[in-house]
N, C-alpha and C positions, 0 to 999 in steps of 0.2 A: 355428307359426313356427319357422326355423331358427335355430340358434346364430350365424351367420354367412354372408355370402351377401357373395361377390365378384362383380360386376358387371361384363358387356360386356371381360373382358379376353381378349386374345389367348394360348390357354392353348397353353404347351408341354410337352406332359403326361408325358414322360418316356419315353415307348416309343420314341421314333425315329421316329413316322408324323410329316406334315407337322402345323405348324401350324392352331388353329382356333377359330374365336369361339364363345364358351361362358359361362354364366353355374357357378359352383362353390358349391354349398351345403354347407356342414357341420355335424354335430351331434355333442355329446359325442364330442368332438375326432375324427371320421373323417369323410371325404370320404361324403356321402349321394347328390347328386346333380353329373355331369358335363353340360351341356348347357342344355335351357330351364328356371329355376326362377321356377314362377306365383307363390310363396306366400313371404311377407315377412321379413325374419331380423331378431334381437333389435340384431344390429349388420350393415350392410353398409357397402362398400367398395366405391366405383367405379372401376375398372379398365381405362375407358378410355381409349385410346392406350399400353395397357404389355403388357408380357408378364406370365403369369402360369406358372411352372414349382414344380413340386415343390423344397422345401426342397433343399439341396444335402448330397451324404453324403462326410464327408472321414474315410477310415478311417487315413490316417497323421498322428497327433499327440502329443502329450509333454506333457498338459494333467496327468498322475498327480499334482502338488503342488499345482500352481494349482486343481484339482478341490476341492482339500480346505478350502481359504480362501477362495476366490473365489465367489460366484456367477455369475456372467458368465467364459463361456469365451471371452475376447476374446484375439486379433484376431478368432478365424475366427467367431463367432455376427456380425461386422461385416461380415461378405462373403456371406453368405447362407446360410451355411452350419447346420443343423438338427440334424445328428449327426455329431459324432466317435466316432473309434474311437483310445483311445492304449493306452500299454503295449509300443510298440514299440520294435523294435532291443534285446530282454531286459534293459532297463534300466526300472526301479519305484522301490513301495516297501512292495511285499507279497509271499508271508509274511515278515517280519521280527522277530527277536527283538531286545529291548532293546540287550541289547551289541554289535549289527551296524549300530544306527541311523546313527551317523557315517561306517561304509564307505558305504554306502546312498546317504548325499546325496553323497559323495566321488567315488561311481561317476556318479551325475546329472549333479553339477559339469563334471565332465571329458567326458562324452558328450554332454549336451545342453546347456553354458554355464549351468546356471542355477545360479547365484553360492550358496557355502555359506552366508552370513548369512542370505541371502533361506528355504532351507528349511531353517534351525536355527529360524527364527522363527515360521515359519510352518505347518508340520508338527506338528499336535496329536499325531501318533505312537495314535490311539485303539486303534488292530489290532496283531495281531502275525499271525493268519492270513489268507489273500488271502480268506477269505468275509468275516470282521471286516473288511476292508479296506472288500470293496463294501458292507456295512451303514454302515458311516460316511459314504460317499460318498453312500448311499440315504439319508440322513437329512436331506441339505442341500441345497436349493431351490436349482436353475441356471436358465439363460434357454435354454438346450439340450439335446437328449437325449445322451449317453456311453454308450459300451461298454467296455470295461477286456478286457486280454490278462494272462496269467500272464507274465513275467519272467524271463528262465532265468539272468540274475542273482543276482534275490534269491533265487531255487527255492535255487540252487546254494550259496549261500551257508547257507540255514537247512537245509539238509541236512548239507552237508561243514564249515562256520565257515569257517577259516582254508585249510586245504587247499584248499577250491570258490573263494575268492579267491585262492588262487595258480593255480588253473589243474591241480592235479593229478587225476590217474584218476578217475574215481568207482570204488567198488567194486561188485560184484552186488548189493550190500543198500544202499549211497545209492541205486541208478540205480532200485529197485522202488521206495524211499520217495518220490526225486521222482518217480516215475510216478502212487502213489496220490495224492501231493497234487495231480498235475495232473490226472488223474481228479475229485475234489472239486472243485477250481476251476469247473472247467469245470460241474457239476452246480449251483455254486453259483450261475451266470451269469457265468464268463467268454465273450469270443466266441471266444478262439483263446489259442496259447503264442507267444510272441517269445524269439528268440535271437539273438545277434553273432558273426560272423567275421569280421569287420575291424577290423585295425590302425589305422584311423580314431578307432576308438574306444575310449578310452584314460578311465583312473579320473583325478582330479586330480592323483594322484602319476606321470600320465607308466605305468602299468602297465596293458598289455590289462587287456579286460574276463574275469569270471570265466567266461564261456563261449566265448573265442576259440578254446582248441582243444578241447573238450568233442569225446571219442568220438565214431565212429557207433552203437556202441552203448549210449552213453548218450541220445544224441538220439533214435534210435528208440524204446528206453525208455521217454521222454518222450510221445512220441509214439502211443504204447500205450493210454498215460494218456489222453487223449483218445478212442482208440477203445473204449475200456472206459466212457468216458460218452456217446456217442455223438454228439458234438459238438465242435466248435472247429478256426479254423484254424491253420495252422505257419508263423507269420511269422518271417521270416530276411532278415538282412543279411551281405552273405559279400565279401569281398575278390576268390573264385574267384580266389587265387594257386595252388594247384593245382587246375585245372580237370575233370579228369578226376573227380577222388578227391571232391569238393566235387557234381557232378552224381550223383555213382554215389550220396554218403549221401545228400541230399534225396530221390534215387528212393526207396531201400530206405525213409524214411522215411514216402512217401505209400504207395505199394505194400504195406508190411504194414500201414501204422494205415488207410488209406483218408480220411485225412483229406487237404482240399485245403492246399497249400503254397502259398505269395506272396513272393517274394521283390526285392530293389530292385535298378533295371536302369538305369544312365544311363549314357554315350557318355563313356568316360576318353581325356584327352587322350593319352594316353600309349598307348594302342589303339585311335584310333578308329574302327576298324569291330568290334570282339570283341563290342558287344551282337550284331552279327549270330549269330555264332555259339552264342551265347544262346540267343536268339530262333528256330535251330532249331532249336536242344536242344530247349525250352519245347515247339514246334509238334509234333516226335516224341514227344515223353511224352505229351501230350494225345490222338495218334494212339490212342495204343495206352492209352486209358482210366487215366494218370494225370494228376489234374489238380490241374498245376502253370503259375505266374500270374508274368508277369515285371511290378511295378509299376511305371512310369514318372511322369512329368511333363509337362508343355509349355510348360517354360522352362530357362535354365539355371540348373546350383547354380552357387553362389557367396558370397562374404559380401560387407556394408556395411562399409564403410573409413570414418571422418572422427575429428574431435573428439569426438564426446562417445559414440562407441558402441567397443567393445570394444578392437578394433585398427584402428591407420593405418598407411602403409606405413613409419611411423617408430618406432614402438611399442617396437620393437627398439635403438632409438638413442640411447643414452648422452648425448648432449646434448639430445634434445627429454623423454628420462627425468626430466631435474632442473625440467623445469617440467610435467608432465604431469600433477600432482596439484593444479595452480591453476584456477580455475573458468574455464571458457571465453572468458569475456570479460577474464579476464584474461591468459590463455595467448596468446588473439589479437596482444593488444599487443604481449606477449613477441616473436611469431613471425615481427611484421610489424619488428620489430629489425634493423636489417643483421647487428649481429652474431651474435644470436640465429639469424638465417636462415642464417648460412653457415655457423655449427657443427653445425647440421642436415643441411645439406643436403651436409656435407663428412664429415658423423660417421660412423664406424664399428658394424659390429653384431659382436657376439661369434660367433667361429664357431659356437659350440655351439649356434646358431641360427639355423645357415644354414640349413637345410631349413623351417624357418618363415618365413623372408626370405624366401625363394622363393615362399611363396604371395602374402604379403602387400605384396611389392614387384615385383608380378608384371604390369610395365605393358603388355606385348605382347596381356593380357586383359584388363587395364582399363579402365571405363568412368567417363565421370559420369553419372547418373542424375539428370537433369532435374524437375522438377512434377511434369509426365506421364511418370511414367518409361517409357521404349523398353527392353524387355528382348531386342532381337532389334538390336540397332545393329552395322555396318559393320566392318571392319576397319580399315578410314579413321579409323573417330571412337575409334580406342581413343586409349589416354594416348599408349604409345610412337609412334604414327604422327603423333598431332597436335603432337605434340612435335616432330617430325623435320621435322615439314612449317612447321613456327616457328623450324626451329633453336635448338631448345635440347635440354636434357635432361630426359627425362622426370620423375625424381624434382620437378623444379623447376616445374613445370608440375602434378603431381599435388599439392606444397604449395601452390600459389596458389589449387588448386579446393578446396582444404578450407576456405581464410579467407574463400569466399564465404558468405553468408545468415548474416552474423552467425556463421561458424563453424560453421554447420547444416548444409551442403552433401555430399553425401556420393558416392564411388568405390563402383563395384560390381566386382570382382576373380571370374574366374567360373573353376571348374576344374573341372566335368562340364559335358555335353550342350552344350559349345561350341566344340569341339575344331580346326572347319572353320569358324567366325566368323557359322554360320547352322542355324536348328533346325531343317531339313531330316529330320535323323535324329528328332528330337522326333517329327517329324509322322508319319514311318515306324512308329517304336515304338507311338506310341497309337494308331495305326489296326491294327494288327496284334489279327486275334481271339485272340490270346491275352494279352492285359495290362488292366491296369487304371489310370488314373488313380491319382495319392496323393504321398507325400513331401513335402508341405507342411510336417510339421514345428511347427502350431503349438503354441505352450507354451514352444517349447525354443529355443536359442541366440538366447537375447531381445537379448543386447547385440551379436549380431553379422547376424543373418537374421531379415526378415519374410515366410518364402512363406506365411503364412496365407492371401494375400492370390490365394494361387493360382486358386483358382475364381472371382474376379473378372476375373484375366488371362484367363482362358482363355476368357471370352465376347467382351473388350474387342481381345486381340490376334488369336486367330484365328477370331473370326465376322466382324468388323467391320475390323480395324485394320493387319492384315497387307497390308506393302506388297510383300515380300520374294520371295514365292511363293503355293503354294496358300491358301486358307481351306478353314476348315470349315464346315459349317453348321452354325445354332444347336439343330438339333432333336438332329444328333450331339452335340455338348457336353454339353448337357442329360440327354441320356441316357449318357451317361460319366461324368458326375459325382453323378449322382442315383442311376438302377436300378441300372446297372452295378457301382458302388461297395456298395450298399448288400446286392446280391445276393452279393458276394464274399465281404459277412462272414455270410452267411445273417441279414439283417435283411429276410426279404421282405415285410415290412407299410409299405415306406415304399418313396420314391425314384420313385414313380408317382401320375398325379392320375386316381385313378377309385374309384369306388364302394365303401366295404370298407375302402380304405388311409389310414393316417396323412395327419392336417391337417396337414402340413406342410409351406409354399407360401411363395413369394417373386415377390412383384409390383416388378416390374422396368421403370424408363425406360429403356431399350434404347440408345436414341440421346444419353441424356444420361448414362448410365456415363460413369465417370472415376477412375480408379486415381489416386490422388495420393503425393506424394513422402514418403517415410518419417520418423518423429522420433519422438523419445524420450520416454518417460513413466515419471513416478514413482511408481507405484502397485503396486507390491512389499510384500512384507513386510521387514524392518528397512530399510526408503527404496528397496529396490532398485530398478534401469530396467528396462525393457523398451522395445522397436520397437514402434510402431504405424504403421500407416498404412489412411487413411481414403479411403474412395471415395462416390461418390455416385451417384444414380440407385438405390438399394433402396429405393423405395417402402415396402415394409414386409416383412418377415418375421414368418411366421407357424408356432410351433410347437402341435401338437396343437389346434389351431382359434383358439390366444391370440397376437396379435399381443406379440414381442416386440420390434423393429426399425422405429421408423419415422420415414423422411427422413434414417436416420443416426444414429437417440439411440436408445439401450434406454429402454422403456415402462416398466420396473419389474415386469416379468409377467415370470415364475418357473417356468414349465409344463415345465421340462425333465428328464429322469429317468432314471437308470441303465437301459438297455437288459442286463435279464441274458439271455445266451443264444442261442439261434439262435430265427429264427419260423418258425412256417411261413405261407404265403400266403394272405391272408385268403380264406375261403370263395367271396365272392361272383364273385373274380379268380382261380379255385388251377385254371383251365386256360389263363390266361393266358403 
């Protein structure tokens, strides 16, 4: 008998061929047979009328704290997703020495929103080295498998202290020590190094991160480290404010270490066509046998606006300031005050926050975000248009959609990949053979973005749902989000349903998916929130042959496990 035996479903197996009907047997959690299976399993699942596709591989996340308290790497183990990859953007919480612990969560705070209470409380602190690190993470039962990236944060800081947080030189003997230790890391099972060059990302005190301007030859350095263990990729976030000087170090960095690079690519308003020129850079180095990876999306960034998550477009304002610490339902009553409303709505913000006003009162890009939310909506239905087209004012219209659902309702404010009011360029980017799916983000900027929920969109909106232009099909998605991603980080034992590779599978109602509207939950450490939002139609998720996902509620099943290291291709597949 087998372990498990899925029935009659329509499997999308992750190569990009068409779909096709197949029965899937598993044993001691790997895929045994694709096709007819005669003989009976201890558990089967019938699968008809669904799809059945390989677990999904989401290699951009920020799960590094939540790993270490949580079992459950939710949102994204809630979307179908089998394996993360976090550690990215060089923000952690390995290697780390005692007296750096506070810079540590200070840099987190401020780069990925996740509130200093929540990881003073929550943060056993067990490791001070990135291999300690993964043994602590190895010791704790999740519902998903992880990969962990080295941090050129915390590198930089337990190498330099003070100096690596202010951003000064490394000298020849820091840039060889953090080489050996990335060398180690990576031996010990990291899959790759993360670094930051963007003024994006800022420590809680408002100061770049400790590897904003980090040498080229300190990054190659780095970099070294890596090809001296033969293993991991060079994941980078870069502003590319000088572009030239920013392409020329990533070469020299893949070029001598031979390690593959990945870097994050989405359409600024502020240029929007310069991914093009990205994108040939990308397509020439690859020419010429270095391989470099621009990661994309297929939505726009943006953040949630309302009451009860981070920032509103008022946040900023000295009159809704003095009630913004009362519980929702009581702030309501507050707002729905004439008086109340017009001090609001007449109040001033301190200049010394004008450039944060600008994002977050930014109705020419704002949306309301509906149930079903539409992440691909009109230039029509922003704030500022629907306003104009009411005669009123925007701000005034943006507070009346916050006091709906009980104060729940929430503004989606979008400043990448929506520059022209349509993902046209999205859909350019990810078809392009040089990029990869990712930037989902889950773990991180809990009180203000859910793209966990990314690999749910991107079956719902552009298999199915896309009224606006092209679609894609679901065999392409599948294979973008599964082998595609999983091969990037050299995880080649999963992201495919055949013989040899990882049980790792999601039986899917196709036609009854439904991405639903976002809301707040309190299951933090010291109370803290976080975003969720829930979709339907996951039938079940399945990692390593254990169902841990079904109808929407975790099973209580635990199968998930540090992924250390790069694989190589299971036998029975390795000319696949």
């Amino acid at each position: 008998m087998h372990d498990l035996i899925i029935r009659n479903g329509t499997v999308v197996d992750g190569s990009g061929k068409r779909r096709f009907a197949a029965d899937i047997a598993i044993d001691n959690g790997l895929i045994t047979i694709v096709g007819d299976v005669p003989n009976q399993g201890v558990k089967e699942i019938d699968a008809t009328g669904f799809l059945v596709t390989p677990g999904f591989v989401d290699v951009h996340t920020h799960y590094d704290g939540q790993a270490t308290w949580n079992n459950r790497l939710a949102p994204s183990s809630e979307h179908g997703v089998t394996t993360v990859v976090m550690g990215n953007c060089g923000v952690g919480f390995a290697p780390c020495k005692e007296e750096d612990r506070a810079r540590m969560i200070g840099l987190m705070e401020g780069v990925e929103d996740i509130p200093n209470p929540v990881l003073t409380e929550g943060l056993a602190w067990n490791w001070e080295s990135f291999g300690d690190y993964l043994d602590a993470l190895d010791a704790i039962p999740h519902d998903i498998d992880f990969g962990c990236q080295l941090p050129h944060g915390s590198l930089r800081v337990f190498v330099m202290g003070e100096a690596g947080a202010q951003r000064e030189a490394a000298t020849a003997d820091e840039i060889a020590h953090m080489s050996k230790i990335a060398e180690d890391a990576m031996r010990a099972g990291a899959l790759g190094f993360s670094t930051s060059r963007t003024l994006n990302h800022r420590t809680s005190d408002g100061d770049p991160t400790p590897s904003y301007a980090a040498a080229e030859k300190e990054l190659v350095g780095i970099a070294m480290g890596l090809k001296a263990a033969g293993s991991g990729v060079l994941q980078v976030a870069s502003d590319f404010s000088t572009p030239a000087l920013e392409m020329q170090t990533f070469h020299n960095m893949v070029a001598q270490s031979g390690r593959p690079l990945i870097f994050s690519l989405a359409q600024a308003t502020a240029a929007p066509n310069a991914w093009r020129d990205m994108l040939s850079w990308v397509e020439a180095e690859n020419s010429n046998d270095i391989p470099i990876t621009a990661m994309v999306c297929g939505r726009p960034v943006g953040i949630l606006l309302g009451l009860d998550t981070t920032l509103n477009p008022f946040s900023l304002n000295a009159a809704y300031q003095e009630i913004a610490h009362l519980p929702i339902s009581e702030r309501i009553e507050k707002m729905r005050e004439p008086r109340v409303r017009s001090a609001i709505l007449e109040g001033e913000t301190d200049p010394a926050h004008d450039a944060f006003r600008a994002v977050i009162s930014n109705y020419e890009f704002m949306f309301q975000l509906g149930d079903q939310p539409n992440y691909e909506q009109t230039k029509e239905q922003t704030i500022a248009d629907k306003a104009r087209a009411q005669g009123r004012e925007p701000q005034e219209l943006a507070y009346d959609v916050m006091l709906e659902s009980d104060g729940r309702a929430m503004l989606y404010t979008t400043f990448l990949n929506y520059a022209d009011y349509s993902l046209e360029p999205s859909l350019e980017m990810m078809k392009h053979p040089n990029t990869v799916l990712g930037l989902a983000d889950g773990g991180a900027h809990v009180g203000m973005i859910c793209d966990g929920s990314f690999p749910t969109s991107m079956l719902t909106h552009w298999t199915r749902d896309r009224t606006r232009g092209d679609k894609l099909s679901i065999e392409w998605v599948i294979r973008a989000q599964c082998l595609e991603t999983a091969r990037a980080y050299g995880m080649h034992d999963r992201g495919l349903l055949a013989p040899g590779y990882k049980a790792d599978l999601n039986i899917i109602d196709y036609e009854g998916l439904t991405l639903h509207h976002p809301y707040m939950v309190h299951d933090l450490p010291a109370g803290g929130k976080r975003l969720a939002q829930d979709a339907d139609g996951y039938v079940a998720t399945i990692v390593s042959g254990v169902v841990i996902q079904e109808n929407g509620n975790p099973t209580g099943a635990l199968p998930g496990k540090l992924v250390r290291g790069m694989k190589d291709k299971p036998k029975k597949m390795a000319a696949e």
